[in-house]
C-alpha positions as CSV (number, residue, x, y, z in Angstrom):
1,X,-41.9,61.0,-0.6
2,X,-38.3,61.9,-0.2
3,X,-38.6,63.0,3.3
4,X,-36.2,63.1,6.6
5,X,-37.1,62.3,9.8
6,X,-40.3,65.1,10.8
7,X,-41.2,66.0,14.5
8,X,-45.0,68.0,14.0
9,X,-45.9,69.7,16.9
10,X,-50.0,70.8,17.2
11,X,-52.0,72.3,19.2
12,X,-55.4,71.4,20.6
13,X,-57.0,75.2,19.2
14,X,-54.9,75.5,16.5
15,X,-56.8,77.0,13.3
16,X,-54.8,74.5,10.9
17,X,-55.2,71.4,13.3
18,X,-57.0,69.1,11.1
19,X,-54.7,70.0,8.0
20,X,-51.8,69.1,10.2
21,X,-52.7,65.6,11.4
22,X,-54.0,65.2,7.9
23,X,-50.6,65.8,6.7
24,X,-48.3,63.9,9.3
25,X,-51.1,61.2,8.5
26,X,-50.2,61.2,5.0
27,X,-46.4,61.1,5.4
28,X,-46.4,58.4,7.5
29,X,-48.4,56.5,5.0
30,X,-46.2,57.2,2.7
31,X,-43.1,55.8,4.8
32,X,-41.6,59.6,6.5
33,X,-40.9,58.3,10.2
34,X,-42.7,61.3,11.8
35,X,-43.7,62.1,15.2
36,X,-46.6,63.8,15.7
37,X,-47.3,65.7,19.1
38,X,-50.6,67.3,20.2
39,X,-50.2,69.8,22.8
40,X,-54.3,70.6,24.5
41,X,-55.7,73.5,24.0
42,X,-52.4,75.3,22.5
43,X,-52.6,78.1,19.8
44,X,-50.5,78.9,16.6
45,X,-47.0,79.0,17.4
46,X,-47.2,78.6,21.4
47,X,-43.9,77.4,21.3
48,X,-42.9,81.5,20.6
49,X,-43.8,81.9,24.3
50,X,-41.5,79.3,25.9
51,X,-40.8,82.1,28.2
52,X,-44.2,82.6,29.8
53,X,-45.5,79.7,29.1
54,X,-44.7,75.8,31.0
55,X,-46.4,74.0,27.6
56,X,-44.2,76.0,25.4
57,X,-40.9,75.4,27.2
58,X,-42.2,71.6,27.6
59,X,-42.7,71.7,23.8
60,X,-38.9,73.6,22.8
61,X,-37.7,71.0,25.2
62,X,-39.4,68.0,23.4
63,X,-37.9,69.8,20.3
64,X,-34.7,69.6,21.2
65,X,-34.4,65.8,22.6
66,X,-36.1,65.1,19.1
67,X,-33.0,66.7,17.5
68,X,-30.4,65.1,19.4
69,X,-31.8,61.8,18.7
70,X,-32.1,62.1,15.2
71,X,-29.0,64.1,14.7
72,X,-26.6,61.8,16.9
């Protein structure tokens, strides 16, 4: 497949759920080391509203960690 290192976050109510666990499903099979994280009951783009929201700054957090790891 060609591709680096993915992190996927998801959330539990997001509309596309399925199609994104079906697709971090699929590059793993195909050998992309990806980390998949599901965050309960989350929306689209929750991670927007770091700000207001404790799952959003855990998730920008998570983010960055993910970053340094695979950038160091």
């Amino acid at each position: 497949m060609g591709l680096p290192p993915l992190l996927v976050q998801v959330g539990g109510a997001e509309v596309l759920h399925d199609q994104i666990v079906a697709f971090a499903q699929r590059a793993r099979t195909a050998g992309v080391d990806v980390t998949l994280e599901l965050e309960p009951d989350m929306f689209h783009d929750w991670q927007l509203r770091a700000a207001q929201l404790p799952e959003g700054a855990r998730s920008v957090e998570a983010a960055a960690r993910w970053l340094v790891a695979h950038l160091a």
